[in-house]
N, C-alpha and C positions, 0 to 999 in steps of 0.2 A: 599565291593565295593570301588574302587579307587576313590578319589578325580576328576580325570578325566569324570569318570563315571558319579557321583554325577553332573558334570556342565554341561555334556552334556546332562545330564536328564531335569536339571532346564532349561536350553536354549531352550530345546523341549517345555518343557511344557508354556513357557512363551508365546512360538511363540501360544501355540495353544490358550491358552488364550483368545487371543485378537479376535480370529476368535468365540469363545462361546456366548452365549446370556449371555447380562450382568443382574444382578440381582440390582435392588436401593431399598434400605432399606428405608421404607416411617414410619409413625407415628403407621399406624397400618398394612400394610401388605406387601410383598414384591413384587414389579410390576417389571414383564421383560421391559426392552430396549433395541433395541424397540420389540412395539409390534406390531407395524403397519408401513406404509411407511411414511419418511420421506421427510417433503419439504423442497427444499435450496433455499432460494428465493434469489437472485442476484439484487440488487439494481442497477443495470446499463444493458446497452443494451448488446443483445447478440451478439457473434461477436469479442467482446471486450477483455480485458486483463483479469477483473474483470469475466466473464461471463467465458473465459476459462479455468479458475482456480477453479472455481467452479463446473465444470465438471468435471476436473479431478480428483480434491478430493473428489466430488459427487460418483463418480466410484466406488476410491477406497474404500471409506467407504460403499457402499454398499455392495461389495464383500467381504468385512470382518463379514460385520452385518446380511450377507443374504435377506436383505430388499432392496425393491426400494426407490431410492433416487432422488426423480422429481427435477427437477432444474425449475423454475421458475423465468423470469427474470421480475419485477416491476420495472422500471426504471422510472425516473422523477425527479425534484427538487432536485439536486445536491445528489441525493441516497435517499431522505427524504421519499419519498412513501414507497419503498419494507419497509426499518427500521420501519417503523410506522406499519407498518404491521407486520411484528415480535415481535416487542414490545409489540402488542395488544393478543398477540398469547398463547394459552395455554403452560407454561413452563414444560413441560414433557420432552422438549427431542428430539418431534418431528416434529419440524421447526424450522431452523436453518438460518443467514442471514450468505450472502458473501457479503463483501462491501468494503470501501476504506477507510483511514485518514481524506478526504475531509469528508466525512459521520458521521466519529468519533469524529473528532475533530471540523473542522472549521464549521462546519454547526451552533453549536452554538455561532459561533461570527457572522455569515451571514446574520442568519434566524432569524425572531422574533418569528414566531413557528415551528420549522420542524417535530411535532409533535410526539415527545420523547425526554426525559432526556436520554444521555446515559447512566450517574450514577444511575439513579434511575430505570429506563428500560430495560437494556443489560447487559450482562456479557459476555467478552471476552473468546475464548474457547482455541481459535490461531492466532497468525499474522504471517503472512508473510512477512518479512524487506523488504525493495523497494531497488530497484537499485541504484547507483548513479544517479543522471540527469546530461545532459549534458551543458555547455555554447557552445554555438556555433557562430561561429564569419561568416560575407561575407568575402571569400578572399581577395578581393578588399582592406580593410581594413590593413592586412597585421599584424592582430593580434592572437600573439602567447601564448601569456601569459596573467596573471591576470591583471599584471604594465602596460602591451601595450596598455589593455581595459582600465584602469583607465585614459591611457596619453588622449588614444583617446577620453574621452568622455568630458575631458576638456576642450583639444584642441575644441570641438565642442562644446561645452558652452551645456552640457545634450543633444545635441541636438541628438540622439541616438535612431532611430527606434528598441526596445527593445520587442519582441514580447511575449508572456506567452500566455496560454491556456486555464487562465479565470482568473476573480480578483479573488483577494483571495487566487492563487492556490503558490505551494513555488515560483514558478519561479516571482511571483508579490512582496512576500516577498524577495526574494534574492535581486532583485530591492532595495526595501527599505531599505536594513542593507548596502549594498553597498555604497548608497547616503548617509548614515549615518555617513559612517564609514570613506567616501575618499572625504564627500562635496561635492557630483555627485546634479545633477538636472535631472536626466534621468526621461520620464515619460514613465508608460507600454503600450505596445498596446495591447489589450485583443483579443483574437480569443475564437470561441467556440469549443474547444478543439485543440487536438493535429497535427491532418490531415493537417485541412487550416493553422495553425501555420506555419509548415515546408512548405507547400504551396508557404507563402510568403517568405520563404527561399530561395527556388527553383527560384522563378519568382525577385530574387534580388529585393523583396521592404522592405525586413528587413535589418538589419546590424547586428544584435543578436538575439538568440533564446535559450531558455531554454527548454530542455525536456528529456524524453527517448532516450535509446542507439536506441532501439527497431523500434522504429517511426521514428528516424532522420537517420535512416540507408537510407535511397535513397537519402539524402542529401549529405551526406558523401559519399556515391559510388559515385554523381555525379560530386563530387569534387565542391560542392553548399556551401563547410561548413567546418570551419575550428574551431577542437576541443578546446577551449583555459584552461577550467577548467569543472574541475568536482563539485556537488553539496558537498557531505560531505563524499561518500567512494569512492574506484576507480573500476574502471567498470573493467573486468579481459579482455574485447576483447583492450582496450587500455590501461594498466597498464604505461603506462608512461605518462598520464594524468595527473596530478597533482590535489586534490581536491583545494576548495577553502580558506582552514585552513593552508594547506603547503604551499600556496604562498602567506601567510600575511593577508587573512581574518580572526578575530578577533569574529565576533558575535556570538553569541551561537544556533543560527538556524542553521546554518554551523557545528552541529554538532548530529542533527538528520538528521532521513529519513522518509521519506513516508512508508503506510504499508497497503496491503491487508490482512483484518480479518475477520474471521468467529463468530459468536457470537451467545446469546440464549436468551428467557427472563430472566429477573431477577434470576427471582425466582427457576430458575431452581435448581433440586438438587447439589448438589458438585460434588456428584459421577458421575454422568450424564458429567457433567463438564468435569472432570479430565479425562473420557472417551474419553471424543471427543476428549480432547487435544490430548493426546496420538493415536489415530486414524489419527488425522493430523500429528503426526511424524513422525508415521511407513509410512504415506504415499510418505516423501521425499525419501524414496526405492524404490517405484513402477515407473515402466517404465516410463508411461502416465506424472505423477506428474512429473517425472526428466526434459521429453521435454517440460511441460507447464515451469518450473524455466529459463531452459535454457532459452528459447524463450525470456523471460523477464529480464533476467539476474538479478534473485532474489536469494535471501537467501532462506533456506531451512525454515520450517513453525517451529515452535514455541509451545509448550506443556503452559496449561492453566497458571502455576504461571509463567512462563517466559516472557507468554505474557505480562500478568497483570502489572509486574513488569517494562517492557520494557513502555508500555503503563501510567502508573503514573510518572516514572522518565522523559518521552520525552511533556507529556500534558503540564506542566508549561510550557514550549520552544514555543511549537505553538502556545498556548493562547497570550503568550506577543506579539510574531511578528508578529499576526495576528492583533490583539488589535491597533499595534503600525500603522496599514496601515489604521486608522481611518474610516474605511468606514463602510456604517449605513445599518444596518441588514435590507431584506429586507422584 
């Protein structure tokens, strides 16, 4: 048999693989996964970015595993309900959370209980990298660049209607490394999320806004909004964006991103694990998964140690600059 032969046998047989009922080797017998249907519970409202993504790899994973894959959205306290709810969850494999950075990470600088350790509670299965965010300037303004916001906020003594989507969230932080770093006095105006944010875009009572390509797209069509920087990578619908690192930002928040992740209890087995990962990869091929990425201008998802690793080297990053915004857990 040719070499040739040989590879396109293995390629066959890998692809089916994934489609077979997995077996997890336990202490005393061997339990299929799954055996039953699994729940995705989605820590944020339906509708949403987080809830859409979760469908769609909801999908696919079901169509591979031949099980149903119920999406359940628990939304509430900054993602804190659904995660506590998985947390609490038998670790078999099957109940699975979709949630957000804000969930993974900042909830423990926020919250005085959000009722989970991530460390001790969860294990990462896959992320999803986030997008760049955008800075968004009012025209009026006449600011093009990073040096133009910087003139302009001095020239105004902080005085800088600077809007974000909640405390705590990067665009509060990018605030604070900024005054840091250029002796700014800006203070943030907090909206409850993203929608009313651009809102005030729209109706000219901001002069800056931080967020999604995704979200700020009617600001931008309406000619409401002028691009000046990007968060930490460049969005490919305006590659000649500049992030905020290329044009002289300095802090090291400015060098992560935000990230939708799927995750399981603890305790879950490995194999179980490395499963899923792999499951959320082969899903950046399926149709469905490609238009939920596109839609959000994300990165493709992330296999278990990728994650992991992505997730422990970026934690120190947003625990400082979160830490650094001194505000008292609620």
């Amino acid at each position: 048999m040719s070499a040739t032969i040989n590879r396109r046998h293995f390629i066959a047989a890998g692809s089916t693989a994934l489609a077979l009922p997995f077996v997890a080797r336990g202490a005393s017998a061997q339990t299929p996964w799954p055996s039953r249907q699994i729940r995705l519970i989605c820590s944020y409202p339906a509708g949403g970015q987080t809830d859409l993504l979760a469908r769609a790899f909801g999908d696919f994973i079901s169509r591979q595993v031949d099980k149903t894959v119920v999406i359940e959205n628990k939304a509430g306290a900054s993602g804190s309900i659904g995660t506590a709810e998985v947390a609490r969850a038998e670790p078999d494999g099957h109940t699975l959370l979709c949630s957000i950075s804000t969930t993974y990470v900042m909830n423990r600088v926020m919250m005085k209980n959000p009722g989970y350790d991530m460390d001790k509670d969860l294990t990462l299965v896959s992320v999803i990298p986030g997008g760049g965010l955008l800075l968004v300037a009012n025209p009026k303004h006449n600011i093009k660049t990073l040096d133009d916001f910087v003139a302009y906020a001095r020239k105004n003594n902080g005085k800088v209607n600077f809007g974000t989507y909640s405390a705590g969230s990067a665009p509060h932080m990018t605030i604070n490394e900024l005054n840091k770093q250029y002796g700014l006095n800006i203070e943030a105006i907090h909206y409850r999320g993203e929608a009313p944010m651009w809102t005030g875009m729209l109706d000219g009572s901001l002069d800056v806004a931080m967020g999604s390509y995704t979200a700020a797209k009617p600001v931008l069509e309406s000619d409401r909004g002028t691009v000046f920087a990007v968060h930490s990578k460049k969005v490919d619908a305006i590659p000649q964006i500049k992030t905020l690192p290329e044009q002289g930002a300095t802090a090291k928040f400015f060098t992560v991103s935000g990230f939708t992740g799927f995750a399981v209890p603890k305790a879950t087995p490995q194999p179980i694990v490395d499963r899923l990962g792999q499951l959320c990869v082969a899903a950046n091929e399926d149709a469905k998964v490609k238009a939920a990425l596109a839609t959000f201008m994300l990165e493709p998802a992330l296999g278990a140690k990728d994650s992991n690793e992505l997730y422990q080297r970026e934690l120190p990053v947003w625990l400082e600059s979160a830490q650094a915004l001194g505000l008292q857990p609620a």
